[in-house]
C-alpha positions in Angstrom: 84.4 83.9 123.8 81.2 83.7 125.9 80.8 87.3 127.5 78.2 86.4 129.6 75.2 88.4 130.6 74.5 91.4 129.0 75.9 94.0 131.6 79.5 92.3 130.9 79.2 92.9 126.9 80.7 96.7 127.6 83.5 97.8 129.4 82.8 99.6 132.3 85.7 101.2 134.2 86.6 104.7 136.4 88.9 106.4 135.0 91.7 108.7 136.0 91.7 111.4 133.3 93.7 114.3 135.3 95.9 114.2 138.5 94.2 116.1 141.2 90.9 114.8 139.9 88.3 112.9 140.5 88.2 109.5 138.9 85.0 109.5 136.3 83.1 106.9 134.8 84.1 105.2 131.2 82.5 102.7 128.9 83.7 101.3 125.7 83.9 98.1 123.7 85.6 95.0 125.6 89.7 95.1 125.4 90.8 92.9 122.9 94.3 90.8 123.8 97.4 91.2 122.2 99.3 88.3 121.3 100.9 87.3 124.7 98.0 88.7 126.4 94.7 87.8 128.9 91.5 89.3 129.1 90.4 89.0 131.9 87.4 89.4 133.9 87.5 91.5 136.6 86.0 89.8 139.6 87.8 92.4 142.4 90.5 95.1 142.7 91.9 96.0 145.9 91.9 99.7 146.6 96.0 100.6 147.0 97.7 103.9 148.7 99.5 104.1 145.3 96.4 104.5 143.9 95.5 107.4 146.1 99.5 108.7 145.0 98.6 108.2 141.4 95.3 110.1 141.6 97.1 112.7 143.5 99.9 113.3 141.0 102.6 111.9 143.4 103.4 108.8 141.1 103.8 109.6 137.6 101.1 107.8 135.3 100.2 107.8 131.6 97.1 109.4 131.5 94.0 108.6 131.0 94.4 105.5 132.6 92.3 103.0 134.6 93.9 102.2 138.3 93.9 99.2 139.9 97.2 96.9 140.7 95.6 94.2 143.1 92.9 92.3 140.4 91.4 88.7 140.8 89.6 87.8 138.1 88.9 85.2 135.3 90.5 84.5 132.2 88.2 85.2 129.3 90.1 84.9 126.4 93.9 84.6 125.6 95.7 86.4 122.3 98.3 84.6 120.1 101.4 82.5 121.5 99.7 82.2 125.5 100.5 78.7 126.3 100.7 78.7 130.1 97.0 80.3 130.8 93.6 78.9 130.1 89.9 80.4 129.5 88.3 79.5 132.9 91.9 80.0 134.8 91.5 82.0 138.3 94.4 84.6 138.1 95.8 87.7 139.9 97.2 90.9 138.3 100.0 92.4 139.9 101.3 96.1 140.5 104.6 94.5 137.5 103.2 94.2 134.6 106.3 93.6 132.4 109.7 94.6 132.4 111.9 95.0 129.2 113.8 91.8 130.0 117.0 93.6 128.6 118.4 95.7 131.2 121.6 95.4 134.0 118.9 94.7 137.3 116.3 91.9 134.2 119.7 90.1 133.2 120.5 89.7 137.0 117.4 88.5 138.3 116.6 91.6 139.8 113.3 92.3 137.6 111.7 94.6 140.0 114.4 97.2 139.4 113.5 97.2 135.5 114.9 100.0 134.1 111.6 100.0 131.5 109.1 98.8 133.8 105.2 98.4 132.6 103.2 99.3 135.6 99.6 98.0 136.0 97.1 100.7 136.9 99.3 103.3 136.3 101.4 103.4 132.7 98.4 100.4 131.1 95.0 99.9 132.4 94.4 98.1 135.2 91.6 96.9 137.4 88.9 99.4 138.4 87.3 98.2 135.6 84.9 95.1 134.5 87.9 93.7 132.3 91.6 94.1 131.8 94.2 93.1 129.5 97.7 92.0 131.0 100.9 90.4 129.9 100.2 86.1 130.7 103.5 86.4 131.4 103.3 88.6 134.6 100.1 87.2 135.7 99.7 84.7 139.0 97.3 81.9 138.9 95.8 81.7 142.4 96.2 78.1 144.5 93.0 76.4 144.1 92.5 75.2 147.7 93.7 78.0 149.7 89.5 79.3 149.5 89.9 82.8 149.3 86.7 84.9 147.7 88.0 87.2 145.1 87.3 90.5 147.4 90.6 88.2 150.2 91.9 87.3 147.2 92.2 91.0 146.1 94.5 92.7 148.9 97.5 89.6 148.4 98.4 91.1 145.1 99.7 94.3 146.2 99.5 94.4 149.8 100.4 91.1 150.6 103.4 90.8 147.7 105.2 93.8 149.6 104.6 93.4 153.3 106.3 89.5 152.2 109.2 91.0 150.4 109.6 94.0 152.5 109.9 91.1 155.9 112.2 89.2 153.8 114.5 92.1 153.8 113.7 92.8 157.5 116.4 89.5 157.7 115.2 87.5 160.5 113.9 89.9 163.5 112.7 87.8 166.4 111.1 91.5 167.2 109.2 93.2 164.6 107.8 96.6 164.6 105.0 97.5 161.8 104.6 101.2 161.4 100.7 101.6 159.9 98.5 99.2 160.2 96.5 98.8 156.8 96.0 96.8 154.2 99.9 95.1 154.1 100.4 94.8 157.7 97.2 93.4 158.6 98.7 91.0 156.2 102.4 90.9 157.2 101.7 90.8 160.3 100.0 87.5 160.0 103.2 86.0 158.4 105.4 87.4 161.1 103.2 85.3 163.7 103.7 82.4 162.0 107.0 82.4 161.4 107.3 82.5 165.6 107.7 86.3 165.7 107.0 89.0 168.2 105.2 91.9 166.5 104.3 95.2 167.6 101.8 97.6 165.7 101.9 101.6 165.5 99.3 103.6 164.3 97.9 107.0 164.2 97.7 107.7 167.9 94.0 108.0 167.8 93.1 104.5 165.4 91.7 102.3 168.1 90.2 100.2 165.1 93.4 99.0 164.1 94.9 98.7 167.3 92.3 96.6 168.3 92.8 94.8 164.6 96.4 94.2 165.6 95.9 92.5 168.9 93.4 90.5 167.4 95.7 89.0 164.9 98.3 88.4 167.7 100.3 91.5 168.1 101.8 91.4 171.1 101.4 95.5 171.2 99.4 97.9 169.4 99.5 101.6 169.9 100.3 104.7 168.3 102.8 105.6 166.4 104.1 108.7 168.7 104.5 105.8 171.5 107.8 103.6 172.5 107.6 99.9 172.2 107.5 97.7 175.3 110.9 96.5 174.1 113.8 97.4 171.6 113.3 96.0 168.1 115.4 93.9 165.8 113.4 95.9 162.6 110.7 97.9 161.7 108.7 97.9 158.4 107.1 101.8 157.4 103.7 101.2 155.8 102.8 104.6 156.3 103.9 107.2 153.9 105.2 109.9 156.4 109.3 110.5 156.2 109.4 111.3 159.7 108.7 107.8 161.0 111.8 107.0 159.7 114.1 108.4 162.7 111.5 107.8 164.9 111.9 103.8 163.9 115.1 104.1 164.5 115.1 105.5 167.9 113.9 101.9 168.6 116.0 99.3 166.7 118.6 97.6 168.4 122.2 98.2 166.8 122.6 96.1 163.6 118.8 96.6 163.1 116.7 97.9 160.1 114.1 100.1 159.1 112.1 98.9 155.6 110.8 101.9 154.0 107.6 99.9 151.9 105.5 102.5 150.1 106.2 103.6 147.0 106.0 107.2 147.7 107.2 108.9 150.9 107.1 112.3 152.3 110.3 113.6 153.1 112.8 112.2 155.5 113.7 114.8 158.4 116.9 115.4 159.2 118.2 113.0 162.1 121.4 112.7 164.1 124.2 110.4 163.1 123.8 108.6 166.5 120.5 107.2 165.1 121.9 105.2 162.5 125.1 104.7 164.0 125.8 101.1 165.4 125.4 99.5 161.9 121.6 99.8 161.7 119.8 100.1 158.0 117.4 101.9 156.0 116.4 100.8 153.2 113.5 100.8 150.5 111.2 98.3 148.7 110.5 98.7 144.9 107.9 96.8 143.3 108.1 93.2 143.2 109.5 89.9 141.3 107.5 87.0 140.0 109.2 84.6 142.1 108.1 86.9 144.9 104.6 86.6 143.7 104.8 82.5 143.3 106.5 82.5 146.9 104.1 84.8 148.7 101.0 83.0 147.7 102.2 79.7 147.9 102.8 80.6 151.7 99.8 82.4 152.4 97.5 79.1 150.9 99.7 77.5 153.7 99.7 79.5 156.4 96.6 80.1 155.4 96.5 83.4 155.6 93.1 85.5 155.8 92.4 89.4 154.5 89.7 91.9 156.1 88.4 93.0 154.0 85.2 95.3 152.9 84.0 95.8 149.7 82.4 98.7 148.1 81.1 99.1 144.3 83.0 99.8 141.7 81.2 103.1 141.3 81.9 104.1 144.7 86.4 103.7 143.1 86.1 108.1 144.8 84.5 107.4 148.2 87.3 104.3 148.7 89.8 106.4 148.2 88.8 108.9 150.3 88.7 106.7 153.4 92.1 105.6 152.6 93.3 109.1 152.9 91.4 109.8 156.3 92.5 106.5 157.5 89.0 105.4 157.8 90.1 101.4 157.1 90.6 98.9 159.3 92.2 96.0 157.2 91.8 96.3 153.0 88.9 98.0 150.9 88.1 96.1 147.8 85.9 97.2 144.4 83.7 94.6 143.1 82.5 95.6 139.6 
């Protein structure tokens, strides 16, 4: 295996050692692969909320571990029995990173519910590093012509694998309401217009950068999140982690309606009246993602084709990105380049 130039013979990564903390620096020898296994080089890693949730003690992780679910890199080198991966081979690293293959929800194609799920970034290393090791198995090669740079690239993994399955279980809202306007639903939000859908954006009442975001990709609204829409809605998607956006969505669904709950950690849901959710509307929740959803979602976005915002900040900087996340200082996706 050619390593390259010499700053790519170590392993440079930031590492979450405590929750609470802040992430610190860590160099080592080059991850070998395991038989089944990738190495591969870490070109960028998208800067996730779960990673703010995992840094914050909110999602349970094995600790020390390296962060960093949304990875475009190159494949390096592969460990015994990978067949369907090749040195040179442009890949993505998703937020599943194996599942035991055994269980009720694996047996009935419902992998994302894996009842012992492997988590990249968060129960193995993942990509806030210069290299990663991951299962070829749960790894996505990237479409060749859809042009993406590694730092757009970046964001799809994560961002734009749940705002896709999170619309697909929307069911087919001609109206379409997108509660935090981030990294997935700059993204979403994208899809939604091109499937011929009305979409209107809610943010923090005072984010004119993403409001201004939103109209420019063709919302037909944007404002915050305390306002009504200009119409009723047929669903809402919550990108934003606060519970009580939840009634509030609801307050603005038509009957038969729902409300997608996307993140994977949620503050709590107030208490609402029955009248809310009367009339056969839904709530539901997203959890994690399937490879077919993975294969589907990029095949459409090389389509569409869809673009990321994104900016990019050095790997070194893994504390500072994750502070703008939490103040909402983002307008579209942040991305690490190592």
């Amino acid at each position: 295996m050619d390593e390259g130039p010499i700053p790519w013979r170590r392993y440079r990564a930031m590492r979450l050692e405590a929750p609470g903390r802040p992430l610190v620096p860590h160099e080592g020898p080059v991850p070998e692969p395991a038989a089944g296994e990738v190495l591969v080089r870490v070109r960028a890693c998208g800067v996730c909320r779960t990673d703010l949730h995992l840094r914050d003690g909110e999602v349970v992780a094995r600790l020390p571990v390296v962060p960093g679910h949304e990875v475009v890199g190159e494949v390096v080198a592969a460990g015994p029995g990978v067949e369907a991966l090749a040195v040179g081979d442009r890949v993505g690293i998703p937020w599943l990173g194996g599942t035991c293959g055994a269980c009720r929800y694996c047996r009935s194609g419902r992998e994302n519910l894996c009842e012992a799920p492997v988590f990249t970034g968060a129960t193995r290393d993942g990509g806030y590093a210069t290299h990663a090791c991951a299962d070829a198995r749960f790894v996505l090669p990237l479409p060749p012509a859809a042009g993406w740079t590694d730092a757009e690239a970046a964001p799809l993994l994560c961002a734009g694998l749940i705002g896709w399955r999170a619309l697909r279980l929307a069911g087919d809202p001609a109206v379409l309401g997108l509660y935090g306007f981030g990294a997935a639903a700059h993204l979403v939000a994208q899809v939604a217009r091109a499937e011929g859908r009305t979409v209107f954006a809610f943010t923090r009442p005072d984010d004119g950068e993403a409001q201004a975001l939103a109209l420019r990709l063709g919302c037909a609204f944007a404002g915050g999140s305390d306002e009504a829409p200009p119409e009723p809605m047929d669903a809402a998607i919550l990108f934003a982690p606060a519970g009580a956006l939840v009634p509030a969505a609801l307050r603005h669904v038509v009957k038969g309606g729902t409300v997608v709950c996307a993140g994977i950690h949620m503050s709590d849901i107030p208490a609402f009246p029955y009248a809310l959710l009367w009339g056969e509307r839904m709530v539901r929740s997203v959890a994690n993602l399937t490879r077919a959803d993975g294969r589907a979602f990029l095949a459409a976005a090389a389509r569409l084709p869809l673009r990321p915002v994104v900016e990019t900040l050095p790997l070194a900087e893994a504390e500072t990105a994750l502070a703008r996340l939490r103040a909402g200082r983002v307008a579209g996706a942040l991305v690490l380049l190592p």
